[in-house]
C-alpha positions as CSV (number, residue, x, y, z in Angstrom):
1,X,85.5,93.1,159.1
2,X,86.7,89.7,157.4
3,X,83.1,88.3,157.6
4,X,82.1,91.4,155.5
5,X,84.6,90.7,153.3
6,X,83.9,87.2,153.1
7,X,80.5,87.8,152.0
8,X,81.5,89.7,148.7
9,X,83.6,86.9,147.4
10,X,81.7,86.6,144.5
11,X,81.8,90.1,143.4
12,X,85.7,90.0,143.9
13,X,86.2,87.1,141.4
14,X,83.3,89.0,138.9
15,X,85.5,92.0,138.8
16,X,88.7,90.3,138.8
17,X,87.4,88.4,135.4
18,X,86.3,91.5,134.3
19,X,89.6,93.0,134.4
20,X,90.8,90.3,132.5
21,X,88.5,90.3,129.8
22,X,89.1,94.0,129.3
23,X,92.8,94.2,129.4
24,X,92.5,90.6,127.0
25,X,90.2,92.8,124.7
26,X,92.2,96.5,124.7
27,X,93.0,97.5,121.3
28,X,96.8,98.3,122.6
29,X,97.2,94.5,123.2
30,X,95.9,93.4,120.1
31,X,98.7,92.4,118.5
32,X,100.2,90.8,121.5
33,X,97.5,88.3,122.1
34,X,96.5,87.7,117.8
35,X,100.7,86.4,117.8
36,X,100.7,84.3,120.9
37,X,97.4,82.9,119.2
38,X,99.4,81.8,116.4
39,X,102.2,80.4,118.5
40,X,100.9,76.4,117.5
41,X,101.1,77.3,114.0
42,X,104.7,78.3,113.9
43,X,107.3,75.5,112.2
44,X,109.5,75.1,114.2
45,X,113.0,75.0,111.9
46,X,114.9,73.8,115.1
47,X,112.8,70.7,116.0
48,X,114.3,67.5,114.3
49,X,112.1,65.2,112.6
């Protein structure tokens, strides 16, 4: 059984990044993932300088 396994490695990592990608790219998460790309752009007003 684990040698079977074993042999679809490939296709459990492809699916894997393809459940990624999709939850990445679902329009519920949208907004979610466009402000954590912004999060390097933010001033921070707390940081001394």
């Amino acid at each position: 059984m684990i040698d079977i396994l074993r042999s679809f490695w490939g296709l459990w990592v492809m699916v894997f990044f393809t459940g990624i990608v999709l939850w990445a790219y679902w329009p519920k998460h949208k907004s979610k993932i466009e402000s954590y790309g912004q999060i390097p752009l933010k001033d921070d007003e707390n940081e001394e300088r």
